[in-house]
C-alpha positions as CSV (number, residue, x, y, z in Angstrom):
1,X,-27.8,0.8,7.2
2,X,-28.4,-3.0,7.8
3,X,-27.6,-4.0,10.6
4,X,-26.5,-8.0,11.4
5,X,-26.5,-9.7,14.7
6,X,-24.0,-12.5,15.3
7,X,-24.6,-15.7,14.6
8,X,-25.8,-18.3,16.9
9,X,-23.2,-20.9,17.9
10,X,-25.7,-24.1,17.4
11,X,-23.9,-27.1,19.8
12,X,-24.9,-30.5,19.1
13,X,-24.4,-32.7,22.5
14,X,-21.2,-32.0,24.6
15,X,-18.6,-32.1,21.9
16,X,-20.2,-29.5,19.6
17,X,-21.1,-31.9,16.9
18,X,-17.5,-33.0,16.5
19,X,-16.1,-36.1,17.5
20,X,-15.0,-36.6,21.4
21,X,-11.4,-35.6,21.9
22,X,-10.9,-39.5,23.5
23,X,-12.4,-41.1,19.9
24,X,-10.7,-38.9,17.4
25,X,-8.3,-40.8,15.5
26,X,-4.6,-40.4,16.8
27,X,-1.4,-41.0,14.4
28,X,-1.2,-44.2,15.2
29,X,-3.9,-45.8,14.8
30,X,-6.1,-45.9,11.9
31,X,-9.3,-46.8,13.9
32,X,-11.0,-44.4,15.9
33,X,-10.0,-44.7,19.3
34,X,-13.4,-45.4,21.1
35,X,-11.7,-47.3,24.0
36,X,-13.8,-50.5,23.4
37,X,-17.1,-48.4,24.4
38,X,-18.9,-48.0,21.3
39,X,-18.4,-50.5,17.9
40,X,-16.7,-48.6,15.1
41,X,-19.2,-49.9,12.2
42,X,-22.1,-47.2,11.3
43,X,-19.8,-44.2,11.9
44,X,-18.5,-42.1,9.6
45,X,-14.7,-42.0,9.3
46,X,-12.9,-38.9,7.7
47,X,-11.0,-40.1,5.2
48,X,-7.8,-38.1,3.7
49,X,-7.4,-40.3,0.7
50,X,-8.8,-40.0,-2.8
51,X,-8.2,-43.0,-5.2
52,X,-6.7,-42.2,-8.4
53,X,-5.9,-43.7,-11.8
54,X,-2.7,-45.3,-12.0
55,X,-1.0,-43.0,-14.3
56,X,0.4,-43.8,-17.1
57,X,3.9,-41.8,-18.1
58,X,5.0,-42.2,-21.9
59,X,7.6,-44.1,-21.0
60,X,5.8,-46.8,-19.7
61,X,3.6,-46.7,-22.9
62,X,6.9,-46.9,-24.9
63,X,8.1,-49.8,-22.9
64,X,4.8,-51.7,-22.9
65,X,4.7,-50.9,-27.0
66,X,8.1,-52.0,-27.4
67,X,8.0,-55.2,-25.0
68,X,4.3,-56.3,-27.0
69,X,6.0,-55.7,-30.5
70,X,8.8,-58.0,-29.2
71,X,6.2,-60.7,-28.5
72,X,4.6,-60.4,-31.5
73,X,8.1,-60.3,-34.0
74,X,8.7,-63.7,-31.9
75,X,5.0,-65.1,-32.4
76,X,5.6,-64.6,-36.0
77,X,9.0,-66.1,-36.2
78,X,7.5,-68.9,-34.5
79,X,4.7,-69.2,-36.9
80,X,7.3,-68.8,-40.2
81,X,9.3,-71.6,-38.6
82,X,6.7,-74.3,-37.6
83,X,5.4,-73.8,-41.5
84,X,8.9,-74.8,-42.6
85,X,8.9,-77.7,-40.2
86,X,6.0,-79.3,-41.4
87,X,6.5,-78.8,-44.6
88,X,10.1,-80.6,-44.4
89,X,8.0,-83.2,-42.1
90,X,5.3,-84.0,-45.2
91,X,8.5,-83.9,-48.0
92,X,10.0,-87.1,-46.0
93,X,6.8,-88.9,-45.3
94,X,6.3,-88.3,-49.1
95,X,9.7,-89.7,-49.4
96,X,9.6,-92.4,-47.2
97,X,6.0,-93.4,-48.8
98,X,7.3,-93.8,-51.9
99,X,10.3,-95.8,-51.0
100,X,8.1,-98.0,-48.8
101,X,5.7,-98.4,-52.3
102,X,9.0,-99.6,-53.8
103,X,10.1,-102.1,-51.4
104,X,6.9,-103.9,-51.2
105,X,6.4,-104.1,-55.3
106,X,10.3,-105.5,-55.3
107,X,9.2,-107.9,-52.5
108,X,6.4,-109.3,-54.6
109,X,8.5,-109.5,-57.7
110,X,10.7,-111.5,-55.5
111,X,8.7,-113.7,-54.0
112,X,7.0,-114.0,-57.2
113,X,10.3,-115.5,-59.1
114,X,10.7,-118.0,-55.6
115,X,7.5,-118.7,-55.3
116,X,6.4,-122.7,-55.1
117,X,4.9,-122.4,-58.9
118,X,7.9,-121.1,-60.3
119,X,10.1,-123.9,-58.5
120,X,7.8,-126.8,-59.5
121,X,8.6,-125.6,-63.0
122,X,11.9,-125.0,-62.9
123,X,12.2,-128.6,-61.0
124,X,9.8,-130.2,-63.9
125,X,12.6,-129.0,-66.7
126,X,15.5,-130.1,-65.4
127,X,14.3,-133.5,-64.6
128,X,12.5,-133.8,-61.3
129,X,9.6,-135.6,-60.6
130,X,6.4,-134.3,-58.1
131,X,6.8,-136.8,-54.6
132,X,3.4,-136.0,-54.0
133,X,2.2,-135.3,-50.5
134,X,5.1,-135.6,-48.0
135,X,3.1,-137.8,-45.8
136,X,3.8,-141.0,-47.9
137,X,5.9,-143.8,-45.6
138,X,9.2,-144.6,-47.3
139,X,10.7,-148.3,-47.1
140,X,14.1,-148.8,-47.7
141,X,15.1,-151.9,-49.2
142,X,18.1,-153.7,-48.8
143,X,20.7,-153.8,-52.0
144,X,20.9,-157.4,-53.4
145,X,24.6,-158.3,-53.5
């Protein structure tokens, strides 16, 4: 037969090795309550919390799936769109390019036909004759009667 004595009660300071009755924490307060006596930094606070993971529910993974494939169909659409816009944007430069081309070889035909060579001639056929520079004095004389 074994037989056991009873264990020794071992009492650490006054309070047994638990925390003072006026420093435990109350409702409250979420400080210990050391009545401005001792600082509260260094001591070891009970804590009843335990940090988790957020969790994530399906749902919440189907609405974050479903949001995210919205934003991408719209991202795309975007993309399709802003291809078809600058390819209408290149056709009309393209377009007004060439009609610009066509102006300015009209423009030098025309000035071509009323340029000063083509009037000289035209004035030499029909009778004209060159004045020269256009810094000669005239004098008018008087009609004998």
């Amino acid at each position: 037969m074994i037989v056991k004595s009873p264990p020794i009660a071992q009492k650490n300071g006054i309070s047994g090795g638990k925390i003072a009755r006026n420093k435990r924490r109350t409702i409250t307060t979420k400080k210990l309550n050391t009545g401005g006596s001792a600082p509260s930094h260094g001591r070891r606070t009970p804590t009843d919390k335990k940090t988790k993971l957020p969790a994530f529910t399906p749902w919440k993974v189907v609405l974050a799936s479903f949001l995210i494939g919205i934003c991408g169909i719209l991202y795309i659409a975007h993309v399709f769109n802003t291809q078809q816009t600058l390819t209408e944007v290149n056709q009309l430069e393209n377009e007004f390019n060439k009609a610009q081309r066509h102006y300015h070889q009209t423009r030098l035909e025309y000035d071509r036909i009323t340029g000063p060579q083509q009037i000289y001639r035209i004035a030499r056929q029909q009778g004209f004759v060159n004045a020269g520079p256009a810094d000669q004095i005239i004098y008018i004389q008087a009609e004998a009667k």
